[in-house]
C-alpha positions as a LaTeX table, in Angstrom:
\begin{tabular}{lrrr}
\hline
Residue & $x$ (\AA) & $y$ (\AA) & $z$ (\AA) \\
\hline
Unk1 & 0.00 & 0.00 & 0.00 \\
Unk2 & 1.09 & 3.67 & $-0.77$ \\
Unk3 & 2.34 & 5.84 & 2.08 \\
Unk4 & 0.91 & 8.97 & 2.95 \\
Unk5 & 3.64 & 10.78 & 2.76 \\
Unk6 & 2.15 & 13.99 & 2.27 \\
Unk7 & $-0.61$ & 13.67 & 4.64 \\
Unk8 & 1.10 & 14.83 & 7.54 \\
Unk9 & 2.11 & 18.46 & 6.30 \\
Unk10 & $-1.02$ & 18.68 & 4.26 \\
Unk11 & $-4.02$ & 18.17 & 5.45 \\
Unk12 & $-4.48$ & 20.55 & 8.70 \\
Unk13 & $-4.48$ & 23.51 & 5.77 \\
Unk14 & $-7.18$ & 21.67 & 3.08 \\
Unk15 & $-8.91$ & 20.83 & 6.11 \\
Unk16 & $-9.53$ & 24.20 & 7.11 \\
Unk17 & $-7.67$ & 23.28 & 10.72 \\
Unk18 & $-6.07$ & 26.59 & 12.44 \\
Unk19 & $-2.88$ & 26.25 & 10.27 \\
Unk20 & 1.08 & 29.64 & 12.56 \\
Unk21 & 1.67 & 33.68 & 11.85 \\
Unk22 & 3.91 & 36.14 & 10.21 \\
Unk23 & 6.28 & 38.58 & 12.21 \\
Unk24 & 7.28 & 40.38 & 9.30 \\
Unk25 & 7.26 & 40.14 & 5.51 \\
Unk26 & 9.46 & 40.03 & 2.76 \\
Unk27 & 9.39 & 44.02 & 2.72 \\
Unk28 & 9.71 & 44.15 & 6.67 \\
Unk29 & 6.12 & 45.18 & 7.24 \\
Unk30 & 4.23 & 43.47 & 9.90 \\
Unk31 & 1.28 & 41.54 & 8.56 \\
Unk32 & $-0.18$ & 40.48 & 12.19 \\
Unk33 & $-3.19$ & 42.99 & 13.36 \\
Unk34 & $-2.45$ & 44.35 & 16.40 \\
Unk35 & $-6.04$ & 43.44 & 17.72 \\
Unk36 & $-5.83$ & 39.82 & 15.95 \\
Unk37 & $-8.22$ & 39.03 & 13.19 \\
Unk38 & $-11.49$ & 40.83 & 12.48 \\
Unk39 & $-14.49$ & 39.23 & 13.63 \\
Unk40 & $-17.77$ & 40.25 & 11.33 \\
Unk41 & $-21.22$ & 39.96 & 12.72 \\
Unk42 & $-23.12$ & 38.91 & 9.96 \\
Unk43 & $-26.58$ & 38.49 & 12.17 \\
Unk44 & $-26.23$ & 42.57 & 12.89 \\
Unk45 & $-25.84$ & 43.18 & 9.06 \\
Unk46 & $-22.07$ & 43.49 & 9.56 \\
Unk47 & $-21.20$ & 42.61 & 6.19 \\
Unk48 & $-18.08$ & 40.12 & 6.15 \\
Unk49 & $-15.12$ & 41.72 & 4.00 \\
Unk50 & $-14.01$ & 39.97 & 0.99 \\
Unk51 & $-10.79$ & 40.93 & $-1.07$ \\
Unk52 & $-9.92$ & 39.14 & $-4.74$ \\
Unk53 & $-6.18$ & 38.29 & $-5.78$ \\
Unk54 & $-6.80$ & 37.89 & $-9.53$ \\
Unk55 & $-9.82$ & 39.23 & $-11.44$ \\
Unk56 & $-9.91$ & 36.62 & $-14.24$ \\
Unk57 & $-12.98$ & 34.67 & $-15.66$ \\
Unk58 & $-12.95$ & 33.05 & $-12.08$ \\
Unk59 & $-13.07$ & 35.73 & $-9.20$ \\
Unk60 & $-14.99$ & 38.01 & $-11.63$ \\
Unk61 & $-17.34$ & 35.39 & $-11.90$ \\
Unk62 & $-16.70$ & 35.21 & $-7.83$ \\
Unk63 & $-17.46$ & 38.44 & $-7.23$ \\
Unk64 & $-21.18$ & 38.94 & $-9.35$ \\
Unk65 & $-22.20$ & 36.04 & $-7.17$ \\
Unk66 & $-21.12$ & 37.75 & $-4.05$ \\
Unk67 & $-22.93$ & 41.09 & $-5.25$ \\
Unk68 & $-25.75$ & 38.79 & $-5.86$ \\
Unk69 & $-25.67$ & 38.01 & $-2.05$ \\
Unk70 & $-25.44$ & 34.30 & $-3.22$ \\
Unk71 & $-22.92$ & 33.93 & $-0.15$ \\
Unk72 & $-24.84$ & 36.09 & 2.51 \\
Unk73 & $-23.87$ & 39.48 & 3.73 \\
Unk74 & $-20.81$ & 40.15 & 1.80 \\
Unk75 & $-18.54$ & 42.85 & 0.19 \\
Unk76 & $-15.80$ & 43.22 & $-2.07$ \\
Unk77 & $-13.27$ & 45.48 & $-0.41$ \\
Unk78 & $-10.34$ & 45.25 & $-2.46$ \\
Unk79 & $-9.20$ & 43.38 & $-5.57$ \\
Unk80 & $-5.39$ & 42.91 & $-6.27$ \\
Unk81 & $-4.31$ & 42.54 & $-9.84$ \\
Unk82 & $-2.51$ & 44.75 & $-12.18$ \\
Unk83 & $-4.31$ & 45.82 & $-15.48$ \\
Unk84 & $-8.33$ & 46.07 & $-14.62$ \\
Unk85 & $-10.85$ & 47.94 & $-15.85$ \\
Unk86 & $-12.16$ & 50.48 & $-13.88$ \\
Unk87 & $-15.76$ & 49.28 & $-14.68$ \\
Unk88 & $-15.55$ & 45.68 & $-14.40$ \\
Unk89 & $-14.85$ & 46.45 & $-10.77$ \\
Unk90 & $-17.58$ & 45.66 & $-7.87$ \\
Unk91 & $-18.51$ & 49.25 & $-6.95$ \\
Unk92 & $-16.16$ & 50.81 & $-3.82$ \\
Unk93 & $-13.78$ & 48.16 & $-4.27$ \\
Unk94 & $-9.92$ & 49.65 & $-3.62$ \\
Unk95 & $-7.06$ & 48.13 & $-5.50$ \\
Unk96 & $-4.21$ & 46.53 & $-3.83$ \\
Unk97 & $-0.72$ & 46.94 & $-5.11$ \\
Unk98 & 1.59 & 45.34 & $-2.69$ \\
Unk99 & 0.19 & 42.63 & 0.06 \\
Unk100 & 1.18 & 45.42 & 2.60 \\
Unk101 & $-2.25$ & 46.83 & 1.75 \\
Unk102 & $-3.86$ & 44.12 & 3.05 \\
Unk103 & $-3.20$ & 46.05 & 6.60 \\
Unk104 & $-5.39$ & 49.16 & 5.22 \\
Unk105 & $-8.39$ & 47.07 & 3.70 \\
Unk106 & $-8.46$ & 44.38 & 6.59 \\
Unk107 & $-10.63$ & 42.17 & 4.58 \\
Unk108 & $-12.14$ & 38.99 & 6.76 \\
Unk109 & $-11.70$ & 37.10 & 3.99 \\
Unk110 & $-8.95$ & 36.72 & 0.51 \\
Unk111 & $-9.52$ & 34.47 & $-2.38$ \\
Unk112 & $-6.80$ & 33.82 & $-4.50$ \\
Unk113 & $-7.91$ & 32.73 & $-8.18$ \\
Unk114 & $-4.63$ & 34.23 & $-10.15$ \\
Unk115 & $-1.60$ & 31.81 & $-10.20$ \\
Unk116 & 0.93 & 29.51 & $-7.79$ \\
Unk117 & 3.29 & 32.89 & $-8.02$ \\
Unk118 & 0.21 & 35.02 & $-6.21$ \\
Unk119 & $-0.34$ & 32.64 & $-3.96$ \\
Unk120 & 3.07 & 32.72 & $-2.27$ \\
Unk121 & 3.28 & 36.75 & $-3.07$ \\
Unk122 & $-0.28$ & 37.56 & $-1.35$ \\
Unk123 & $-0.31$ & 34.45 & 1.03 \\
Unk124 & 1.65 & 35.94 & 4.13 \\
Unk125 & $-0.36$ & 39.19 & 4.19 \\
Unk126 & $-3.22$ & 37.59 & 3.55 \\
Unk127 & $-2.76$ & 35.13 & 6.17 \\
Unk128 & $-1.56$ & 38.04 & 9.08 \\
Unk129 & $-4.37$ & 40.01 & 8.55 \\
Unk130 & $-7.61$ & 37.42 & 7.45 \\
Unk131 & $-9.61$ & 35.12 & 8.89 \\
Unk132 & $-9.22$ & 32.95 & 6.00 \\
Unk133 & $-7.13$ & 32.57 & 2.80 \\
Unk134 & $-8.90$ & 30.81 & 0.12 \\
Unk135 & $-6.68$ & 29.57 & $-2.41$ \\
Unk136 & $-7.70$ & 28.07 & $-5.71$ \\
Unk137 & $-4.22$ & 27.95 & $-7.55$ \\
Unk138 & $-3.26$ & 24.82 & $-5.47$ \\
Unk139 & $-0.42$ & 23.94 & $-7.91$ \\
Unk140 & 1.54 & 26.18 & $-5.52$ \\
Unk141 & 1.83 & 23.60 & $-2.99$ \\
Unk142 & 3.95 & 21.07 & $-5.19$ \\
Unk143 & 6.28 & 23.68 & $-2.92$ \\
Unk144 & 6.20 & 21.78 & 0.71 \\
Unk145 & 8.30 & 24.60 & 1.75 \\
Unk146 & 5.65 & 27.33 & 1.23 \\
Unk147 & 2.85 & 25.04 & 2.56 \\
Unk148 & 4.79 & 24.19 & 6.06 \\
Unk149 & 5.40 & 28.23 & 6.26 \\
Unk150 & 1.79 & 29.21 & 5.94 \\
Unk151 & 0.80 & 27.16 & 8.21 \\
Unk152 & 3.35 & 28.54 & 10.65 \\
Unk153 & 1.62 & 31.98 & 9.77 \\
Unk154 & $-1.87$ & 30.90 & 9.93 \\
Unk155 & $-1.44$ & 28.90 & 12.97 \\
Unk156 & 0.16 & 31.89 & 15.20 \\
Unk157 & $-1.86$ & 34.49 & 13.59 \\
Unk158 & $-5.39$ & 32.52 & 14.49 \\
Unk159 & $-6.04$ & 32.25 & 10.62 \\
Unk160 & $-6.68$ & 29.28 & 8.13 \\
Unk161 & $-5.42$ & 28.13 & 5.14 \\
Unk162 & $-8.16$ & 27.00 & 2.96 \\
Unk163 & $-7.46$ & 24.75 & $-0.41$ \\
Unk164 & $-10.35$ & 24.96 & $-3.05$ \\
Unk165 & $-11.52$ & 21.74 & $-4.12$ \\
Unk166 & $-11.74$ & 23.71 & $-7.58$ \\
Unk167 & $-13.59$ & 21.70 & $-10.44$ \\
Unk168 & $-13.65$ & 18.58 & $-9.06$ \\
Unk169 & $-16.34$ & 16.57 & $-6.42$ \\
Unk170 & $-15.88$ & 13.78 & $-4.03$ \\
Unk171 & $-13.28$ & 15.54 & $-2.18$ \\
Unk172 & $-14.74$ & 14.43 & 1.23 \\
Unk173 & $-14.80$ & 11.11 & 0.36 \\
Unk174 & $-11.86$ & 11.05 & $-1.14$ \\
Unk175 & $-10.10$ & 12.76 & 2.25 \\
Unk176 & $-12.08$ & 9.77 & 4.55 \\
Unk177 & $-10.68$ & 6.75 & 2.24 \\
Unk178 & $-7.61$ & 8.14 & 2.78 \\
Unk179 & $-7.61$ & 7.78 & 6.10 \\
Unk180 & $-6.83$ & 4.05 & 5.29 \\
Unk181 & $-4.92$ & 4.51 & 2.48 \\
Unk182 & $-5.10$ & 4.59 & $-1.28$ \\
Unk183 & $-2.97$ & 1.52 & $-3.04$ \\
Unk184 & $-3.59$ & 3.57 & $-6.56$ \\
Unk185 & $-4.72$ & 6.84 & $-7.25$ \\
Unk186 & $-5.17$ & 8.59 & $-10.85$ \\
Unk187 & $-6.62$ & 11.48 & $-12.70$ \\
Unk188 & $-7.73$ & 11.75 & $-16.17$ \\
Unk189 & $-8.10$ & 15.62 & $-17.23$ \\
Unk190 & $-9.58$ & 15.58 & $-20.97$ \\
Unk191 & $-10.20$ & 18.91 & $-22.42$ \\
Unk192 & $-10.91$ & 20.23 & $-26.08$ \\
Unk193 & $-7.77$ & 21.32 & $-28.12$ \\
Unk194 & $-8.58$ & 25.22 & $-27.27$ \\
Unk195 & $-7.93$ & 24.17 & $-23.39$ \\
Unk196 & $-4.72$ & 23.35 & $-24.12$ \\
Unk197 & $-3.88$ & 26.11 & $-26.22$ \\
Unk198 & $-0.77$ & 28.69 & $-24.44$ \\
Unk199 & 0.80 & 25.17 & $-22.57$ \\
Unk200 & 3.30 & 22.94 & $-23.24$ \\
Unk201 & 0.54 & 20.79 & $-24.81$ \\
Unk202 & 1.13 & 22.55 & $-28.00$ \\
Unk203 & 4.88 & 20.87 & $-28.58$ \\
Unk204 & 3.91 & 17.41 & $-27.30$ \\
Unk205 & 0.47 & 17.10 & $-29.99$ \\
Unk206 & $-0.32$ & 18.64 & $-32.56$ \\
Unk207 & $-3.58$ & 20.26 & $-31.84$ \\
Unk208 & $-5.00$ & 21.29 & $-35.13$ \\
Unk209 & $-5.04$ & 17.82 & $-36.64$ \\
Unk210 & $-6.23$ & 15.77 & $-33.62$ \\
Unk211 & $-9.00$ & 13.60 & $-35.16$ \\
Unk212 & $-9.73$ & 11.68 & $-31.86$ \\
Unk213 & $-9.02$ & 11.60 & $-28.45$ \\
Unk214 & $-5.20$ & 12.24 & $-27.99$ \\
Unk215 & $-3.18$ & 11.60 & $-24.30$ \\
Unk216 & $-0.27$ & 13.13 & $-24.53$ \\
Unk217 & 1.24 & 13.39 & $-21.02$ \\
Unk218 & 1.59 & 10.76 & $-18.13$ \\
Unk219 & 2.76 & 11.86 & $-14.76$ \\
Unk220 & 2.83 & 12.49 & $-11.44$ \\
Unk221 & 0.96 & 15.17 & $-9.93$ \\
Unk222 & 3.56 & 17.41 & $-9.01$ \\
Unk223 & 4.99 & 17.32 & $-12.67$ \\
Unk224 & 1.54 & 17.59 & $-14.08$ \\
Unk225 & 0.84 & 20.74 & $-11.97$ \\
Unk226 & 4.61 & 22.59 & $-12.63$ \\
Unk227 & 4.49 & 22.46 & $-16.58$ \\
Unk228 & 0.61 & 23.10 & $-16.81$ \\
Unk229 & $-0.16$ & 25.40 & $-13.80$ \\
Unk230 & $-4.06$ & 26.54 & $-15.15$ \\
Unk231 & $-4.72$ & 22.81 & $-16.28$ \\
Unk232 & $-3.19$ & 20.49 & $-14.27$ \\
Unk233 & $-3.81$ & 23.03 & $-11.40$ \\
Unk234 & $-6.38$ & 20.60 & $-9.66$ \\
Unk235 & $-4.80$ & 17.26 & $-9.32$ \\
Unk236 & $-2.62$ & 18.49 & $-6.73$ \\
Unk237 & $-6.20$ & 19.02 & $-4.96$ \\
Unk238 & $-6.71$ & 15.41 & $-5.45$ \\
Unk239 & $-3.51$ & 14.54 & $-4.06$ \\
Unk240 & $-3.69$ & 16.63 & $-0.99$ \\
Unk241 & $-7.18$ & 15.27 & $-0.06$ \\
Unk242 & $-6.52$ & 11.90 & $-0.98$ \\
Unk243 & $-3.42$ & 12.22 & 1.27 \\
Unk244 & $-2.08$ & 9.22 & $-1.35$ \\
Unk245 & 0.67 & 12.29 & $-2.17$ \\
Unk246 & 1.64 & 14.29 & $-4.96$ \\
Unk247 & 4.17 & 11.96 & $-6.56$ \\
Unk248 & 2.02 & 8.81 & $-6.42$ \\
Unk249 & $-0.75$ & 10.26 & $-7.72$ \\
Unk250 & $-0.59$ & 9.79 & $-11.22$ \\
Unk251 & $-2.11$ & 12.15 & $-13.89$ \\
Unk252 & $-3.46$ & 11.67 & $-17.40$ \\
Unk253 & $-3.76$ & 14.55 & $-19.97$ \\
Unk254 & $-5.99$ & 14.21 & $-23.00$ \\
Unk255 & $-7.13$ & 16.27 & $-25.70$ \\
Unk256 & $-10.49$ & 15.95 & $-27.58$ \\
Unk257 & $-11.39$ & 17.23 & $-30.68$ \\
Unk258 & $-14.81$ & 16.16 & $-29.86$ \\
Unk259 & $-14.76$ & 17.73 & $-26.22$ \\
Unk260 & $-17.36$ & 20.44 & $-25.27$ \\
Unk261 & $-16.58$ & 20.54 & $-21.79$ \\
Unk262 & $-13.56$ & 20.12 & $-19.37$ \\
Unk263 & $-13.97$ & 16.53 & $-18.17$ \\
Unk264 & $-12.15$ & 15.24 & $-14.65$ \\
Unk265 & $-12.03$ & 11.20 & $-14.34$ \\
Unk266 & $-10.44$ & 10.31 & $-10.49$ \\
Unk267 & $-10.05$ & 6.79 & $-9.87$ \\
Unk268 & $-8.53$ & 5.28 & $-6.72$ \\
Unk269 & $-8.37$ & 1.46 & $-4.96$ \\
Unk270 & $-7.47$ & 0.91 & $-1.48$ \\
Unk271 & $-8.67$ & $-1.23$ & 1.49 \\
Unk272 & $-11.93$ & 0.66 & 2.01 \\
Unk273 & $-12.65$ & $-0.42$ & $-1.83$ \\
Unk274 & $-13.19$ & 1.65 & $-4.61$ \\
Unk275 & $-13.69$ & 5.09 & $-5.52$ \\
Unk276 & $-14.89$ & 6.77 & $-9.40$ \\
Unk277 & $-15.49$ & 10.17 & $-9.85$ \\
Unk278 & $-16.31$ & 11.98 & $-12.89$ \\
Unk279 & $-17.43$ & 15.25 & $-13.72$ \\
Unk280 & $-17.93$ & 17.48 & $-16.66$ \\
Unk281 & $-17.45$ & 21.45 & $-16.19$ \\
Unk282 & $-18.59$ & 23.71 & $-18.60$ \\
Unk283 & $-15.17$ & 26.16 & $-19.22$ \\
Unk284 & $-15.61$ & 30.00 & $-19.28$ \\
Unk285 & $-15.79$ & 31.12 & $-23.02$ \\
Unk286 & $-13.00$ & 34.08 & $-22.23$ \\
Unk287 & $-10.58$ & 31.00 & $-20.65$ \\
Unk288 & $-11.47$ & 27.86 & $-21.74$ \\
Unk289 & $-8.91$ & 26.29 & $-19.38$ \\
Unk290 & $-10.66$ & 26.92 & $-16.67$ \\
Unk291 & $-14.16$ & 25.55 & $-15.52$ \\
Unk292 & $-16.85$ & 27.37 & $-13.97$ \\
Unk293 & $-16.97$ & 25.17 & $-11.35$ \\
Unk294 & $-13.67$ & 26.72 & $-9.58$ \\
Unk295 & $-15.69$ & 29.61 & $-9.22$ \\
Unk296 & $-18.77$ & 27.81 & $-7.81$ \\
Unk297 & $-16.39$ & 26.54 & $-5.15$ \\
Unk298 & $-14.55$ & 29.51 & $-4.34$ \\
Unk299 & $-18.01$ & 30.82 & $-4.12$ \\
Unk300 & $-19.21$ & 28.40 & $-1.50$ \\
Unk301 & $-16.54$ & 28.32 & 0.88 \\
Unk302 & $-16.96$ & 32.19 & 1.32 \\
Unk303 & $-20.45$ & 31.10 & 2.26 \\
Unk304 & $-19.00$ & 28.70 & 4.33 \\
Unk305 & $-16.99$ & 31.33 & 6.12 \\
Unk306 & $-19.84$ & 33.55 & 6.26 \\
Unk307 & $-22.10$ & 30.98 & 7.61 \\
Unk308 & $-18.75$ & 30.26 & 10.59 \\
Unk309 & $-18.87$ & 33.48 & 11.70 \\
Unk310 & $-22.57$ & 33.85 & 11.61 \\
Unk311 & $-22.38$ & 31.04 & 14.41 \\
Unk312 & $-19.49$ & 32.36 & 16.22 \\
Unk313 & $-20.83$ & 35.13 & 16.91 \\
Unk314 & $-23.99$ & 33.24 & 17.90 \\
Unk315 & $-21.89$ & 30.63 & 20.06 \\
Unk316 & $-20.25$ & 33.12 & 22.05 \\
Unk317 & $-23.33$ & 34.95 & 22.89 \\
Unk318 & $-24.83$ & 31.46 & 24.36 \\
Unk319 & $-22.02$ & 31.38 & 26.50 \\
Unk320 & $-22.64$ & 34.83 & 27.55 \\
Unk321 & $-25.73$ & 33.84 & 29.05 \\
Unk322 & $-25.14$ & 30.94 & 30.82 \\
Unk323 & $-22.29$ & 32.89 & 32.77 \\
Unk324 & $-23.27$ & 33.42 & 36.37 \\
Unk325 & $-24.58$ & 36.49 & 37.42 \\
Unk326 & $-22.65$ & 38.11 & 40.77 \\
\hline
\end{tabular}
């Protein structure tokens, strides 16, 4: 049977476990609030804070949900990415320039849909000053170095580290088989040729004269995730929740002419049996390499988070009561 070998420094952050906190960041600033991490009161209207790293086809599609009050009472405060139209932004959102301006917005919550190189660059500030930091470019964590640091961060700052489950399902499942261990793990990712467009896909097939279904890469899911980031991006999800690990997980890329959607097939054996999970995304016209389903999930975990605090708030005023009166 397959160890878990990276079980034990993943899964208190995809978990959503209290993962330690920042002293100071690459610039020197301190990222830690000096009255710890805002707590919203969603059942007295307090709206709970959102900021967006990235404003693709994802966290745009993130944010008209979260105007929509899909997640409860939210705002977007801030949005940090370089290059956006003044009008496509949520009205009274700021933009960020430099994680340091994290400590200015003090958003409750940051969701990261941009790429593994914002994740590290936003991730310390994000985690200092946030109640959570939602990440969907998980591909970042083929880095075990980065991972073990934010949870240093989140743990001391009294924030968590949350991985997106992105366009894929069965990740609870998939996190309670591995409790005993998967003996095989694999994921197919079939996509039409235009998904693969702008990757290394290009020199490994030729895309224009694909006539049926074409794999063109087998690997492991760290390799899968390095040379295509915005494709492979989600099998290191499967491999963190899986625990089975990101070099024994093995990944499949296929590309098909006759493809109209973006198609994940996740396949593991074990001792608890068997597990098949397939689903079919419908990508964003504007990037068809990623799936709307990302931004459903990014989309319910901030409901999640809203829903957390919601109860918090609730818990502690429970407690309130039942203290004796002098």
């Amino acid at each position: 049977m397959a160890t878990r070998n990276d079980r034990s420094s993943i899964a208190p952050a995809y978990l959503g476990q209290a993962v330690q906190p920042l002293r100071t960041g690459e610039s020197g600033a301190a990222y830690r609030p000096m009255m710890g991490v805002r707590q919203p009161d969603p059942s007295k209207g307090q709206p709970v804070r959102v900021a967006l790293v990235g404003y693709g086809a994802i966290n745009r599609r993130v944010a008209a949900m979260v105007m929509e009050n899909v997640a409860g009472p939210t705002e977007i405060v801030a949005i940090a990415r370089r290059n956006v139209v003044n009008a496509s932004v949520p009205p009274g959102a700021r933009f960020l320039h430099r994680p340091a301006d994290l400590l200015d917005v003090r958003p409750d919550i940051v969701v990261e849909a941009a790429s593994r190189e914002a994740v590290g660059e936003w991730g310390e500030a994000a985690l200092g000053v946030a109640r959570a930091y939602i990440v969907c470019s998980a591909s970042a964590f083929t880095d075990e170095t980065l991972h073990d640091h934010f949870r240093a961060i989140a743990e001391d700052a009294g924030s968590r580290l949350v991985i997106s489950p992105g366009a894929i399902a069965g990740t609870e499942a998939l996190a309670a088989a591995g409790l005993s261990g998967f003996d095989r793990m694999t994921h197919t990712i079939v996509k039409p040729p235009a998904g693969w467009r702008g990757t290394p896909a290009e020199e490994m097939v030729d895309l224009d004269a694909l006539d049926r279904p074409t794999s063109f890469y087998t690997g492991s899911a760290r390799e899968a995730a390095a040379l295509f980031p915005a494709n492979a991006n989600v099998s290191v999800a499967t491999a963190l929740f899986s625990g089975h690990g990101l070099d024994a997980t093995r990944v499949e890329l296929v590309a098909d002419p006759d493809s109209t959607t973006n198609r994940h097939l996740i396949a593991g054996t074990g001792g608890f049996g068997r597990i098949s999970i397939e689903v079919d995304n419908r990508p964003f016209a504007e990037n068809p390499r990623s799936s709307q389903l990302a931004a459903l999930a990014l989309v319910r975990l901030v409901r999640d988070e809203v829903a957390a605090a919601k109860q918090g708030r609730a818990s502690q005023a429970r407690t309130r009561e039942m203290e004796p009166t002098e």
